[in-house]
C-alpha positions in Angstrom: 113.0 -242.9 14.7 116.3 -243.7 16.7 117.2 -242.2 20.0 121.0 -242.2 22.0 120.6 -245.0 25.0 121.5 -242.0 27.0 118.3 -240.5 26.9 116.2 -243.6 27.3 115.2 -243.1 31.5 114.6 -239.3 31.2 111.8 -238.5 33.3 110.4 -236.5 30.5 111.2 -236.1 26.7 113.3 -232.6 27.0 116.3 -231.0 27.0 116.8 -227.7 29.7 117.9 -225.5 26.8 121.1 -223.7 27.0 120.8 -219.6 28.3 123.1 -216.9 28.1 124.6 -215.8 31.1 121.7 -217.5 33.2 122.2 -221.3 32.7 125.1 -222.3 35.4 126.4 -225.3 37.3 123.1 -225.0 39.9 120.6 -224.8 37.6 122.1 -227.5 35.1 122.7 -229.8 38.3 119.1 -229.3 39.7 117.9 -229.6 35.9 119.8 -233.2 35.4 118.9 -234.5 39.2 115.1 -234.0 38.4 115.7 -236.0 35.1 115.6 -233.7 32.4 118.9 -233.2 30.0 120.5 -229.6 31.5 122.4 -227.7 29.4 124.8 -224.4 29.7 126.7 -222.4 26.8 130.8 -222.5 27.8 130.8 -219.0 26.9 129.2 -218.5 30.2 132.2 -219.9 32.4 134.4 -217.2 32.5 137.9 -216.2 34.2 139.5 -213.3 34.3 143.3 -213.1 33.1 145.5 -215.4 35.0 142.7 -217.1 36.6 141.8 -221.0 36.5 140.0 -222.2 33.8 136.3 -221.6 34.9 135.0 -223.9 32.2 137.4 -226.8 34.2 135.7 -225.7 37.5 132.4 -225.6 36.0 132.5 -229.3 34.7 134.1 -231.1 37.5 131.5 -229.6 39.9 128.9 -230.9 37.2 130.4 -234.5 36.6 131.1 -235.1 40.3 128.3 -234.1 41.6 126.0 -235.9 39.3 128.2 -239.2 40.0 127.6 -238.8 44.0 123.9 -238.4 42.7 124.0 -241.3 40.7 125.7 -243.9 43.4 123.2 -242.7 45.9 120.4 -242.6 43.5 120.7 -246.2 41.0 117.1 -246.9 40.4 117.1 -243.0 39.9 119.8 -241.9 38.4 120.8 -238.0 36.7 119.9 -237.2 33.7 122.9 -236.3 31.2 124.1 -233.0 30.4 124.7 -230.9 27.9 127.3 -227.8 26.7 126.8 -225.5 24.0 129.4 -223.9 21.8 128.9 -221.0 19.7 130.7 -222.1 16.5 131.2 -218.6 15.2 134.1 -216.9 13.7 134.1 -214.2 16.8 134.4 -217.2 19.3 138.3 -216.8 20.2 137.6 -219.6 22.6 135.8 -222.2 20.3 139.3 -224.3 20.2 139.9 -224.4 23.9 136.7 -225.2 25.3 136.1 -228.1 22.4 138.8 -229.2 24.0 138.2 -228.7 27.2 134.4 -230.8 26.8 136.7 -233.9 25.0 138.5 -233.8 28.1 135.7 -234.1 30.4 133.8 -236.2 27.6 130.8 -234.4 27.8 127.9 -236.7 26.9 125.7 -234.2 24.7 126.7 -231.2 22.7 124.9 -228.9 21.4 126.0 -226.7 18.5 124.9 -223.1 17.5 125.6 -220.2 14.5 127.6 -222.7 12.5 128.1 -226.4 11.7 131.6 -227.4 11.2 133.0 -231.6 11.1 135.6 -231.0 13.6 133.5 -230.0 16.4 131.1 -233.2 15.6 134.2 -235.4 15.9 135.4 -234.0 18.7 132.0 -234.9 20.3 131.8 -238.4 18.8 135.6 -239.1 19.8 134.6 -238.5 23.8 131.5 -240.7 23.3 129.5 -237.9 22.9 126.7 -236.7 20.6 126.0 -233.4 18.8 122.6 -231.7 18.3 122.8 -228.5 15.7 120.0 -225.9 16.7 118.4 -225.0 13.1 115.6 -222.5 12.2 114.9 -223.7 8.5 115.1 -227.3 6.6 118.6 -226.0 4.5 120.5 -225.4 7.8 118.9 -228.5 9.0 120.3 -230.4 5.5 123.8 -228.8 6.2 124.0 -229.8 10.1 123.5 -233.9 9.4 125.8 -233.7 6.4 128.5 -232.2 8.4 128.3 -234.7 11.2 126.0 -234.1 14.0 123.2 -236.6 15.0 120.6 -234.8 15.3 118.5 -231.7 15.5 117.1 -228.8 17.6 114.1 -227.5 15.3 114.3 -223.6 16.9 110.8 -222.3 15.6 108.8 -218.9 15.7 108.4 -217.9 19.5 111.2 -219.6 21.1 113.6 -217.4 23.1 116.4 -215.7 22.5 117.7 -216.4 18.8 114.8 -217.4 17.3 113.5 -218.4 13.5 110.4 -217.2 12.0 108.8 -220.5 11.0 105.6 -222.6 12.7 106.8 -225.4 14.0 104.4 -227.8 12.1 106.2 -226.6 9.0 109.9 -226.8 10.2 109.2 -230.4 12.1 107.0 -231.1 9.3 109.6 -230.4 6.2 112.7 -232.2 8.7 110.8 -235.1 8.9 110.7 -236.0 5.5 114.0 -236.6 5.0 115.5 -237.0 8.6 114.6 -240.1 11.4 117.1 -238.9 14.1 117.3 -237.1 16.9 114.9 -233.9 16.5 113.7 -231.7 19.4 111.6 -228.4 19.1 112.2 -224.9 20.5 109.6 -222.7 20.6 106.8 -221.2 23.4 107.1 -224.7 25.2 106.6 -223.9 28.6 103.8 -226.7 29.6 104.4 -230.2 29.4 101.0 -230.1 27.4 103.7 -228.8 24.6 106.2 -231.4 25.1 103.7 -233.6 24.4 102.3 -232.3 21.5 105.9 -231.9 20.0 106.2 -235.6 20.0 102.4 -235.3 18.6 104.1 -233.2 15.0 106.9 -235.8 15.0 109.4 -234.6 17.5 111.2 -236.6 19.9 111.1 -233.9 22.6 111.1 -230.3 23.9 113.6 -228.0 24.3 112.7 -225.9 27.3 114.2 -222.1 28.4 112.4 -219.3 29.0 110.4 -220.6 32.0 113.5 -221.8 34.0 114.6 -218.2 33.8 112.1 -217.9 36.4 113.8 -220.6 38.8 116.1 -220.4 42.3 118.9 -221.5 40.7 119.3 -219.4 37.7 122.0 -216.8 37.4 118.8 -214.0 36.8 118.5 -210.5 38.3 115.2 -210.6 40.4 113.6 -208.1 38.1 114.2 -210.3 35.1 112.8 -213.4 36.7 109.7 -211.0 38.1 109.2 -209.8 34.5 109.0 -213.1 32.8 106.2 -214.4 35.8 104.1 -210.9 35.1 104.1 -211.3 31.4 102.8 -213.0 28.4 103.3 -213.3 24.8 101.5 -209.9 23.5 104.7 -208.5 25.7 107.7 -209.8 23.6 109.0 -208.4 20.3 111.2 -210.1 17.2 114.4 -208.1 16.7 117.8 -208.5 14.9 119.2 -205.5 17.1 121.0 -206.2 19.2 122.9 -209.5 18.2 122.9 -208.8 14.5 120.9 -212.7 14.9 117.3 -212.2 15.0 115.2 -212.5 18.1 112.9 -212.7 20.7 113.4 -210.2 23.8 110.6 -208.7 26.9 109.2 -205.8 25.2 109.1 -203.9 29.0 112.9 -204.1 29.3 113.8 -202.4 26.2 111.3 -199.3 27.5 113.4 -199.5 30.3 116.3 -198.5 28.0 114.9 -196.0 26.8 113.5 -197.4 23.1 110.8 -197.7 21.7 110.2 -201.6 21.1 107.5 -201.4 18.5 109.9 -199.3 16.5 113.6 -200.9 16.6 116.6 -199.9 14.0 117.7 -203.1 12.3 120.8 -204.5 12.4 124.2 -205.4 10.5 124.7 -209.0 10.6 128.3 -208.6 9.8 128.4 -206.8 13.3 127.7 -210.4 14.9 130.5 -211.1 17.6 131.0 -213.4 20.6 133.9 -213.0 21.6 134.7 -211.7 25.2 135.7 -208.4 24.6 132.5 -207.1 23.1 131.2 -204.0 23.5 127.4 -203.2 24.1 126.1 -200.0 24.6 125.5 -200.0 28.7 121.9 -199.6 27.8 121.4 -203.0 26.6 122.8 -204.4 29.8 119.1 -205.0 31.0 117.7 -206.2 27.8 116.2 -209.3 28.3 115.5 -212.3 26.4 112.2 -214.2 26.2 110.3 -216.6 24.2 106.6 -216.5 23.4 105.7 -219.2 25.8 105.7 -217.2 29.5 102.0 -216.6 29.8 102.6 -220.6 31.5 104.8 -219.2 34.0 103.1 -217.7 37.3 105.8 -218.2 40.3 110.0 -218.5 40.9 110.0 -222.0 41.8 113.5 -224.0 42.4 113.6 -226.1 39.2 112.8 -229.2 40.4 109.7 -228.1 41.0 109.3 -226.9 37.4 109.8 -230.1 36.3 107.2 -231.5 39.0 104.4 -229.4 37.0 105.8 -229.9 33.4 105.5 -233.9 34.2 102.0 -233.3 36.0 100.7 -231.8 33.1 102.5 -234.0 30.6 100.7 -237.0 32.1 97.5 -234.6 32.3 97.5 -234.1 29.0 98.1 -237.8 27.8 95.2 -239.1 29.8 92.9 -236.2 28.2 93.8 -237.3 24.8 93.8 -241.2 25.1 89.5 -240.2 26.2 89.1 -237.8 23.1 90.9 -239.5 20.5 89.0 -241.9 18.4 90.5 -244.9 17.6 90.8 -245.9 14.3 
């Protein structure tokens, strides 16, 4: 299997995964200083009419930063970083801020809801590399032959949009065909998981719902509370209220006054990311989760999320190099 060069000294095999409205330029920077891969969806720089280009802002905080990290830091140096974009036909801004991340030659992108050529050679023409986020081996199939280089395997439990498949199946069924790039999404909130993704034949984790629970993340307090008081029993599969199906904190959709065990479905035609989208103002406090929270007891800063993640990464290696036969 053949990794970038640009992920050869992270501190640990995983990518910060990129969340809606909470991943910003704090968390990413903490994220990439502790030497993990931090990532943010553009759609969450925003500007109002007339205003500067948050996107802009965002990324030369990010790059300039991370180079004043960098000089200081050589035998230590950042981790890279990563932006999503939501390649869907609602996404007014697609256009811009692909152009936008050339500019800035953003090192990794990540791409979501659709694989299209041009926004793999966009990537490729900055230096850059793409990783599509997949849920089944056809979308997988359709990513590499459309250009990107490599894969985020988004399995059953993972937060936010989530697929329905274990990920021994969907890593399992990539693999035959695929020897790139391939990190898994799903309930990985321990580094025990990170390493047993590499176990299955990934090359890494893809990590979100416990840094919702960190300093830096753009979270209300009740939100990070919730995910540190709950576990898995408390989170509930629904195509409701994206018209995308996934995973969400059962106790914040009481809070709006549904019933979680008992949710409409949804239209997926009614998908839409663009700006001016309208929600009812009861879903303002619905809350996205994945399956994996049960590992998350505390609001720590994130550096020291990735402290434990790496303790128990090494934990668990040294546990299995005593318990594992040799052949």
């Amino acid at each position: 299997m053949t990794m970038p060069a640009m992920f050869d000294n992270l501190r640990l095999p995983m990518i910060g995964s990129p969340l809606f409205i909470i991943s910003n330029p704090d968390l990413v920077i903490a994220q990439c200083k502790a030497g993990i891969v931090g990532a943010f969806p553009a759609l969450n720089a925003r500007e109002k009419e007339g205003e500067p280009i948050e996107l802009e802002r965002w990324l030369t905080r990010i790059t300039e930063e991370l180079d004043r990290h960098n000089q200081a830091n050589p035998d230590t140096p950042a981790a890279p970083y990563a932006v999503n974009q939501i390649v869907h036909r609602s996404n007014a801004r697609l256009e811009r801020d692909v152009e936008i991340c050339a500019k800035y030659n953003v090192p990794v992108w990540i791409t979501s809801l659709g694989a299209q050529e041009w926004v793999n050679e966009a990537a490729h023409g900055c230096g850059g590399i793409s990783l599509h986020d997949v849920i089944n081996n056809r979308f997988a199939r359709k990513a590499i032959e459309k250009g990107a280089d490599g894969l985020i395997a988004v399995a059953a439990g993972a937060g936010g949009h989530a697929g329905a498949l274990s990920p021994f199946a969907l890593v399992q069924e990539i693999r035959t065909w695929f020897d790139g790039p391939l990190f898994l999404s799903g309930a990985i909130a321990r580094g025990d998981s990170i390493l047993a993704a590499q176990a299955m034949g990934a090359d890494g984790g893809y990590v979100g719902s416990a840094f919702i629970a960190t300093e830096e993340a753009n979270a209300d307090a009740a939100y990070k509370q919730m995910i540190v008081d709950h576990g898995a029993n408390d989170i509930v599969y629904s195509d409701l209220f994206t018209g995308v199906w996934g995973n969400y904190l059962k106790p914040s959709i009481a809070k709006a006054g549904m019933d979680p065990d008992n949710l409409e479905r949804s239209d997926p035609s009614n998908m839409d990311f663009g700006e001016d989208r309208q929600k009812p103002k009861s879903w303002k406090e619905i809350w996205g989760s994945g399956q994996g929270i049960g590992a998350v007891g505390d609001v720590l800063p994130a550096a020291e999320l990735v402290n434990r993640l790496e303790r128990e990464y090494r934990a668990a290696w040294n546990r299995l190099q005593s318990a594992v036969k040799p052949a």
